[in-house]
C-alpha positions, 0 to 999 in steps of 0.5 A, spaced: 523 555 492 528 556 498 533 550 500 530 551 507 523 550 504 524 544 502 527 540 507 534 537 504 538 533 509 545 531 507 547 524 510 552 519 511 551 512 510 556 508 514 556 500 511 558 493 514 562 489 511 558 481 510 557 476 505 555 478 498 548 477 497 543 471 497 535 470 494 533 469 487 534 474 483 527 473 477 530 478 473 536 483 470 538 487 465 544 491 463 543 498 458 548 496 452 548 504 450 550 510 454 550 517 454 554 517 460 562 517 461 564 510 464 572 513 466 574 513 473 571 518 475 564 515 474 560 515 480 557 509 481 551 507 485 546 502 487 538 503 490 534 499 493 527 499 494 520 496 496 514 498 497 507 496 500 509 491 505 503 493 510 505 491 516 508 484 514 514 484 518 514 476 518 514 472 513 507 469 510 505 464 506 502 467 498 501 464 492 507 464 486 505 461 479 499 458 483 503 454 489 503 457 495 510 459 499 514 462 504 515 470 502 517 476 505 520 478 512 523 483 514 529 480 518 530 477 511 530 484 507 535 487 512 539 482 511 540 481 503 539 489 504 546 489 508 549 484 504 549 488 498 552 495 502 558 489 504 560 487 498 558 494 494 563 498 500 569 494 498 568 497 491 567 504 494 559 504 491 554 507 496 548 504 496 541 507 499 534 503 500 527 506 500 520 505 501 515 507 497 510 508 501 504 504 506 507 501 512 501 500 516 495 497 516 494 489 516 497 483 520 495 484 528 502 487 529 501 493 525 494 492 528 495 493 535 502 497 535 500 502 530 507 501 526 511 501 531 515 495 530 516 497 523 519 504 524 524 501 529 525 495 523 527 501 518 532 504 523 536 498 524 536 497 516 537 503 515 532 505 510 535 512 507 528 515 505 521 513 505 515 516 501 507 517 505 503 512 502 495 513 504 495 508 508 499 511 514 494 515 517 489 510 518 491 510 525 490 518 525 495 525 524 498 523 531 500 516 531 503 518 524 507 524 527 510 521 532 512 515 527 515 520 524 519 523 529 521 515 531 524 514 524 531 516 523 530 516 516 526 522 512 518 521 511 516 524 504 511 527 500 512 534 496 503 534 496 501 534 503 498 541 507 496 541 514 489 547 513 491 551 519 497 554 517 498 552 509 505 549 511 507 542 508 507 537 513 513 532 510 520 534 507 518 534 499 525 532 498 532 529 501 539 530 496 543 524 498 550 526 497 554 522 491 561 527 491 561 535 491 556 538 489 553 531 485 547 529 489 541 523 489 535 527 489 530 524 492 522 526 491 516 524 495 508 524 492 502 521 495 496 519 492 491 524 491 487 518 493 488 519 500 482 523 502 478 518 501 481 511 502 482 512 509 477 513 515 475 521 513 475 523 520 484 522 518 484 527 513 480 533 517 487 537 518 490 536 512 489 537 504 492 534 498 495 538 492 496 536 485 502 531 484 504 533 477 504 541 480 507 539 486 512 534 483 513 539 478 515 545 483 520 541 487 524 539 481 525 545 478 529 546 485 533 540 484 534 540 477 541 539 474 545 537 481 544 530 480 539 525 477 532 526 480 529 520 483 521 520 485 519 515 489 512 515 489 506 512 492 501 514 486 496 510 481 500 509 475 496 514 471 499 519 475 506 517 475 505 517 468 503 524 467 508 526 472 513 522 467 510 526 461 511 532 464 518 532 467 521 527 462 529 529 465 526 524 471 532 519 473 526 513 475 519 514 478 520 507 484 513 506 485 507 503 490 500 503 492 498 499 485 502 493 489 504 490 482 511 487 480 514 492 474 518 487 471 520 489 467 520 496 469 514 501 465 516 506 461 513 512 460 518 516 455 525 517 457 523 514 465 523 508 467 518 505 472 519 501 477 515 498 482 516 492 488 510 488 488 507 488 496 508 486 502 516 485 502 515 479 497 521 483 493 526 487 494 528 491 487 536 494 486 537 499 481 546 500 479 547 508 476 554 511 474 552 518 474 557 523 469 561 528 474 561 533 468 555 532 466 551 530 473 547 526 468 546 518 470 543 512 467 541 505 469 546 500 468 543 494 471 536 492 475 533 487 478 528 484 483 530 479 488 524 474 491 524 474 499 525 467 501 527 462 506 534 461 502 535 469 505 538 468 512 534 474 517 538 480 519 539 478 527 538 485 530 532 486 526 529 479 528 529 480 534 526 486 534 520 482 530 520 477 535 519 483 542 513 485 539 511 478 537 512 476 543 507 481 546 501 479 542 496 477 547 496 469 546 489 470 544 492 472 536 494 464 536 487 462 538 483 457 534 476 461 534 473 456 527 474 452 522 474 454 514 471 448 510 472 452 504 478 458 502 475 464 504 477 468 497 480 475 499 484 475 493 486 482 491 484 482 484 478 478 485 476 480 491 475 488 488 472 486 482 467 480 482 462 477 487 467 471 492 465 467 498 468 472 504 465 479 501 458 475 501 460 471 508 461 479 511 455 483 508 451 477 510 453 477 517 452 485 517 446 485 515 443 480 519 446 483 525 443 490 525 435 487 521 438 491 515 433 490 508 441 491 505 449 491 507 454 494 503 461 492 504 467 496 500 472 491 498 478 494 500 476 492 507 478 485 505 486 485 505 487 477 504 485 470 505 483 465 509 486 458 507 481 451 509 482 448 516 483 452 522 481 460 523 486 464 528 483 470 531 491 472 526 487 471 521 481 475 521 484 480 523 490 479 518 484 479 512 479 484 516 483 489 519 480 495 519 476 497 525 470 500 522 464 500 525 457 498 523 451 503 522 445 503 519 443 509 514 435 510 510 437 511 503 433 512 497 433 507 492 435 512 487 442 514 492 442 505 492 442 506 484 448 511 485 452 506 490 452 501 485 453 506 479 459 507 482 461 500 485 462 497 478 465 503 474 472 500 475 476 495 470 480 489 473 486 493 472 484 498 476 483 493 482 478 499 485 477 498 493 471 502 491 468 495 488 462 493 493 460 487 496 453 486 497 447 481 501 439 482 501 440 484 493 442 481 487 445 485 481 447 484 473 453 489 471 454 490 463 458 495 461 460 499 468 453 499 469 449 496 474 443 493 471 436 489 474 437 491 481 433 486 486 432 488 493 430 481 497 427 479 490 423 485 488 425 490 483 429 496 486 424 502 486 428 509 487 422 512 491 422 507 496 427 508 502 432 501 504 435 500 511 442 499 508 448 497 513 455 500 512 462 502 514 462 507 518 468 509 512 463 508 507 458 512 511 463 517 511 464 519 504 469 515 504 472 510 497 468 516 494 461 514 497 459 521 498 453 520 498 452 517 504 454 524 508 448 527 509 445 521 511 444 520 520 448 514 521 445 509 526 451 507 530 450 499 532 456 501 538 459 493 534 466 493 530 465 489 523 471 485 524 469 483 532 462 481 529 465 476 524 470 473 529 463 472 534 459 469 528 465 464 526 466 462 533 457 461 534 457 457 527 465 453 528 464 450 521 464 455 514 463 454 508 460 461 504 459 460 497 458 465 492 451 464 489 450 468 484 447 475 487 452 480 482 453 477 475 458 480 471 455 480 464 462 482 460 467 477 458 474 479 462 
């Protein structure tokens, strides 16, 4: 493979110097045994990393050890990110930030602007590199190029084609230079899983190649100039098999499973890292590389919690506040009022029965006159806390802009659906997962059992007019099923039919009743 071919950029990092870092550090550790040379001719280096932020530019209550605090923030983040560079450059250390994939999709601000606030944050910050997650074409091909031309820093991922021509869309690598002829190598992949967890209609131009081959060939290009980064937005299992197959890989810095590696995974020899989500953490990797040997190992890592103790980087501020600013007024209007916690909580939400998927799927399927209403749980990005409901906060917990539809399916395809709704483990945290109403289920063992359709036993022959997505009717979250099925279009977006249903009722207090049971102790 060409050099040209693979896009490599060489770049030159200028660093201000500001006070040393501040936050909470939740973890470090120092290798006590080297391979490599510590003289004075050792190349130091610190990375530092996130992944998953979703569109959480401002800080945001979440839920730690059981307690609910303050977390996240960009301007944050900038300004521990800049205060490590400033006391790294009066050492001589360089220091580089990357992210690991899916900036968009979540609050209003990602929502309404479609990114372009977090693009202009990550110039400011000075993000050296950044990985393609799923997530980033949820607004179209178009809205993400143009993100793409916007970044002053490289969008990445060795997998990505565009069909028409064959041709990768994003730059499979970027060599940052550490000394002469010793580079920080940079490898992008996205999750394969792409194709079918954003809206189908996003992914027509495009097709996505095996990460491990894909990986595997930019390496070998790379190999032996310097330690070898992947920055990866993948499932766990895949970075694994990456890992098996290239073990001479530096570190994998993970997304997309939105978990805190800490202490980091290893597979082999490689060390896996991973920042949970929504800018809750920043990690930091120290390396010394040996120049005669181009070899680098950790020395030190760590995770730091993003909390109000870290003063906001101004510039970056400011920018979160222009964009805040033009929100409409009516993101801030009080449109009900939650009795209860509406529970869209990831790792509940995507594998058992809550309130908020029953409260949706209730309201889907009593608006079209539905005899069912399926919802995909990876529609469901958080919760909403007893009190006041801001119209920010639906669309904070709902924010995709998916359409409702109705499509006749036989009970034999339903029987499929739950089939492959309830396949997934806890750990797993399958977005695929359905929440249901006008039917009750019991699961056992990944399968769905003692199926009732408003309380009659489910008949494959018969035929059920079922409410969904249009990403659900699409095929998507692997529901291909439903394409060859004529979608009913209602002309009604789910989200703005639960923000209407809130506003009629003004009190909510959904409750889990028990229509699907899991049967298998956890």
């Amino acid at each position: 493979m060409k050099t040209s071919l693979l896009c490599i950029r060489k770049f030159i990092f200028l660093i201000l110097p500001v006070l040393f870092a501040l936050g909470l550090t939740v973890h470090a550790e120092t290798q006590t045994h080297s391979s490599v040379k510590g003289g004075s001719d050792a190349i130091q280096c610190t990375i530092l990393f996130f992944n998953d932020i979703h569109g959480h530019l401002k800080p945001f209550q979440a839920k730690e050890q059981g307690q609910k605090i303050e977390m996240g923030g960009i301007a944050r983040i900038a300004a521990l990110v800049e205060n490590i560079r400033a006391e790294n450059n009066k050492k001589n250390i360089p220091t580089f930030c990357l992210l690991a994939g899916d900036i968009l999709q979540g609050p209003p601000m990602s929502t309404v602007f479609k990114g372009e606030p977090d693009v202009k944050c990550f110039n400011q910050m000075g993000i050296n590199a950044m990985t393609i997650g799923n997530h980033e074409f949820d607004f179209g091909l178009d809205n993400l190029l143009k993100l793409k031309d916007a970044a002053a820093f490289p969008f990445l991922s060795a997998n990505i084609y565009l069909k028409a021509t064959g041709e990768r869309l994003f730059c499979p690598m970027v060599a940052i230079p550490l000394a002469p002829g010793i580079d920080l190598n940079i490898i992008g992949v996205t999750t394969n899983e792409l194709l079918f967890t954003t809206h189908p209609k996003n992914t027509t131009d495009i097709y996505v190649q095996d990460p491990v081959e894909a990986v595997q060939a930019v390496y070998q290009a790379v190999e032996g100039k310097g330690p070898v980064i992947l920055l990866s937005h993948n499932k766990a299992a895949e970075d694994k098999a990456i890992a098996r197959r290239l073990p001479g890989l530096f570190a994998i810095i993970g997304g997309h499973d939105q978990i805190l590696l800490n202490p980091p995974g290893m597979e082999g020899s490689v060390p896996m890292f991973q920042a949970f989500e929504k800018g809750k953490y920043l990690g930091r990797i120290d390396a010394i590389v040996d120049p005669s040997t181009k070899h680098g190992e950790i020395t030190r890592w760590n995770y730091t919690a993003i909390t109000p103790e870290i003063p906001e980087n101004t510039e970056v501020a400011a920018v979160v506040m222009e964009y805040d600013n033009q929100l409409d007024k009516k993101f801030h209007e009080v449109i009900g009022e939650a009795f209860v916690y509406l529970n869209g909580d990831r790792g509940t939400v995507r594998y058992q029965e809550t309130n908020m998927g029953n409260l949706i799927t209730d309201i889907m399927k009593n608006f079209s006159g539905s005899d069912i209403a399926l919802l995909n749980a990876g529609s469901i990005r958080s919760g909403i806390d007893i009190g006041p409901i801001t119209l920010e906060e639906v669309y904070t917990a709902f924010p995709f802009e998916n359409e409702l539809v109705v499509v006749n399916i036989s009970g034999a395809d339903l029987l499929a659906a739950l089939t492959r709704a309830v396949k997934g483990s806890p750990a797993d945290e399958d977005g695929g997962f359905l929440h249901v109403s006008g039917m009750t289920f019991k699961i056992k063992n990944a399968r769905p059992l003692d199926i009732m359709i408003n309380g009659l036993p489910l008949d494959p022959a018969a035929t059920y007019r079922t409410a969904v997505s249009d990403f659900i009717a699409g095929g998507g979250d692997g529901y291909t099923l439903f394409r060859d099925k004529i979608p009913y279009r209602s002309g009604s977006m789910i989200r703005e039919l639960v923000v209407q249903a809130i506003r009629n009722q003004k009190a909510v207090s959904p409750a889990t009743d028990g229509r699907i049971e899991r049967l298998d102790k956890i």
